[in-house]
N, C-alpha and C positions, 0 to 999 in steps of 0.2 A: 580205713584210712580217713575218712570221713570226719568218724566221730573221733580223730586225733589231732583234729582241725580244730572242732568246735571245742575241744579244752583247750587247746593254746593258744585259741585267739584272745579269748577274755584276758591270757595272762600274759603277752606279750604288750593286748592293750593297757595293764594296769600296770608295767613297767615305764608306759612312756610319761607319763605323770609324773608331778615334781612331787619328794618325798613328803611324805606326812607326819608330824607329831600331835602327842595331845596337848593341850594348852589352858588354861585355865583363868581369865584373868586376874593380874593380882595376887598372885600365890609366890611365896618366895620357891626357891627351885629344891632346897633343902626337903620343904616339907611334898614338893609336885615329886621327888623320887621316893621320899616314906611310901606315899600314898600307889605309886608304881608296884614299889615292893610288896605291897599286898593287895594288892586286885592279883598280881604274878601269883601269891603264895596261895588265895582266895581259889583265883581257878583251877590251879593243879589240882587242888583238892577234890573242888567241884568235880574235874576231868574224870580224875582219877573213880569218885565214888558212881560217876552216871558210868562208866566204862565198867565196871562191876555190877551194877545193876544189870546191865542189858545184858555182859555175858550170862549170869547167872541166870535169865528168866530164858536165854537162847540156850544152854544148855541140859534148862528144865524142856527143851520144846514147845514151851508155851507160847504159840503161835498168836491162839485166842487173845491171850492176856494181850500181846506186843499187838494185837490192831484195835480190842477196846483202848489201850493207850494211849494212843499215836506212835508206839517205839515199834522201829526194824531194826531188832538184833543184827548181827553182821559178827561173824566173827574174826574181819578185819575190819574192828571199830578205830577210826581216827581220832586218836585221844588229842594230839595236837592241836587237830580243826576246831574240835569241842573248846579247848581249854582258850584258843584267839577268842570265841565267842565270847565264853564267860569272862578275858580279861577286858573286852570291847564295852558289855554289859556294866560292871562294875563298874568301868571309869565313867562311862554317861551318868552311873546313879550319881558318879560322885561330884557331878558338874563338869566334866572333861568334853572338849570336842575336837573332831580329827580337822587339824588345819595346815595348808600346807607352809612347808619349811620355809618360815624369811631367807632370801637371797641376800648374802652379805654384799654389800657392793663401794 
């Protein structure tokens, strides 16, 4: 019960925050959703190919390999979690930052 505390709290506390977008100064919003559309398409990809790597090296057993790495196969890998990371990544390379949403008023 405990440890069903300490997940929900982070996520109950990251709900009470006002929403985030990326923002970029300067950008017309045409090209800020191009550039959305492939960090999106960028990291499924990504997802997709680290989430096949790990299965494959977890199904070989290759325990050794996965800690000289740094990779914990899992064979309930979170491809979703991975793929927020790689679309988080992207957008920073691309000069994006998470700010919160202007209140219209």
């Amino acid at each position: 019960m405990k440890r069903l505390g300490l997940v929900l709290l982070p996520l109950l506390m990251a709900s009470c925050g006002p929403p985030l977008v990326w923002d970029k100064p300067g950008l017309a919003d045409g090209v800020r959703q191009a550039e959305v559309a492939d960090c999106q398409r960028l990291a499924w990809r990504q997802a997709v190919s680290t989430e096949n790597d790990l299965m494959f090296h977890y199904r070989l057993g290759a325990s050794r390999y996965a800690l000289r790495h740094g990779y914990y196969p899992q064979p309930n890998f979170d491809r979703m979690a991975w793929e927020d990371r790689f679309f988080s990544t992207c957008m920073q390379v691309k000069g994006y930052r998470l700010i919160p949403l202007p209140q219209g008023g």
